[in-house]
C-alpha positions in Angstrom: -28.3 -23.0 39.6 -25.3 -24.6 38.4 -23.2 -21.5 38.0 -20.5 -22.8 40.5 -18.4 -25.5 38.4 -21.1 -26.0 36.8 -21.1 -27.8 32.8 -20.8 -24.8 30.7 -23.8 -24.0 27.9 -22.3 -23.6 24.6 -18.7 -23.3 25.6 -20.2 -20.7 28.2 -19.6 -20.0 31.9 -22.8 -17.7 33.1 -23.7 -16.1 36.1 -27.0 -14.0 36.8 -26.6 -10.4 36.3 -26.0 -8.3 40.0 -26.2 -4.4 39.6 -22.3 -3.6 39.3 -23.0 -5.9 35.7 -26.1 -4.1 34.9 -24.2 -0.4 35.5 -21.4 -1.8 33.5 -23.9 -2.4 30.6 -25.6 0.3 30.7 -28.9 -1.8 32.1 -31.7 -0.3 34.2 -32.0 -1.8 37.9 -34.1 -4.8 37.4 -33.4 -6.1 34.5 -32.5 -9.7 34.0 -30.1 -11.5 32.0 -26.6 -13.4 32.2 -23.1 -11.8 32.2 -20.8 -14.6 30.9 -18.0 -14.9 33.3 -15.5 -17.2 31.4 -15.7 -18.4 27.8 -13.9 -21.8 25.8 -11.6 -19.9 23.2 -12.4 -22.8 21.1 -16.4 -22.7 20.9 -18.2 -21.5 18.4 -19.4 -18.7 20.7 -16.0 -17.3 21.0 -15.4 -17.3 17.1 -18.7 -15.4 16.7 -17.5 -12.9 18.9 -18.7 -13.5 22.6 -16.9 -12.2 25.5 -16.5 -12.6 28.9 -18.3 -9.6 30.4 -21.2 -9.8 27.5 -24.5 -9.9 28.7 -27.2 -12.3 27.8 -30.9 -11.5 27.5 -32.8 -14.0 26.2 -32.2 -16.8 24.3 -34.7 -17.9 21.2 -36.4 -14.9 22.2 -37.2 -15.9 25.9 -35.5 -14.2 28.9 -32.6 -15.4 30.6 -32.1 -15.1 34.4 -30.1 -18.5 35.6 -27.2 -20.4 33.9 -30.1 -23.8 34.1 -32.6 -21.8 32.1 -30.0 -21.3 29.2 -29.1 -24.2 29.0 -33.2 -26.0 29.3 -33.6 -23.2 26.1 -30.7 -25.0 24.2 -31.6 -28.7 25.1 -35.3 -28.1 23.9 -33.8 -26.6 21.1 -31.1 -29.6 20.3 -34.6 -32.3 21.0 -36.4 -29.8 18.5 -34.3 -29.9 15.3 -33.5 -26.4 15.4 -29.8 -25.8 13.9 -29.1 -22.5 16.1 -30.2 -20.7 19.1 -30.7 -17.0 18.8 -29.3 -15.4 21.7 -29.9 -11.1 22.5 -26.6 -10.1 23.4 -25.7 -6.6 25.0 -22.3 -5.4 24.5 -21.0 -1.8 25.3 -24.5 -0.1 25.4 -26.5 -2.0 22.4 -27.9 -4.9 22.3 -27.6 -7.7 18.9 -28.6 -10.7 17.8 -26.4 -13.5 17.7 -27.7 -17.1 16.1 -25.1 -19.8 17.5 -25.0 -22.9 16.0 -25.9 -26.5 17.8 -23.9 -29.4 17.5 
């Protein structure tokens, strides 16, 4: 899955959500996503205001589940043109939208 020192996605380290991160977001059992466990201060994720502990739900409008299917939603993005990725982000309770630029 590549979570374990695996390349980070966007400056991002993710890992798939377990319940004690899906109680600590205020997430009903079974839902998936991502909690990001470590984040580059330098990325332009961390100047737009992710966290580690944040909780990713989809990306470009498709669910996440694994640290690989983030990052196959940001390559086809980067071979697609697209100048962002839109990523649904839940932080203390809500959940926002969050277009991160590609390089």
């Amino acid at each position: 899955d590549g979570t374990t020192g695996g390349t980070a996605t966007l400056g991002l380290m993710t890992a798939p959500l377990d319940d004690q991160d899906r109680q600590a977001a205020g997430l009903a059992a079974g839902v998936s996503g991502l909690v990001i466990s470590s984040i580059d201060q330098k990325s332009e994720a961390f100047k737009r205001g992710l966290r580690k502990g944040d909780v990713i739900l989809q990306a470009n409008s498709v669910p996440v589940n694994s640290s690989s299917g983030l990052a196959t939603i940001v390559e086809s993005a980067k071979k697609n043109g697209r100048p962002s990725v839109l990523l649904l982000v839940r932080r203390d309770g809500a959940n926002a939208a969050l277009a991160l630029p590609l390089k």
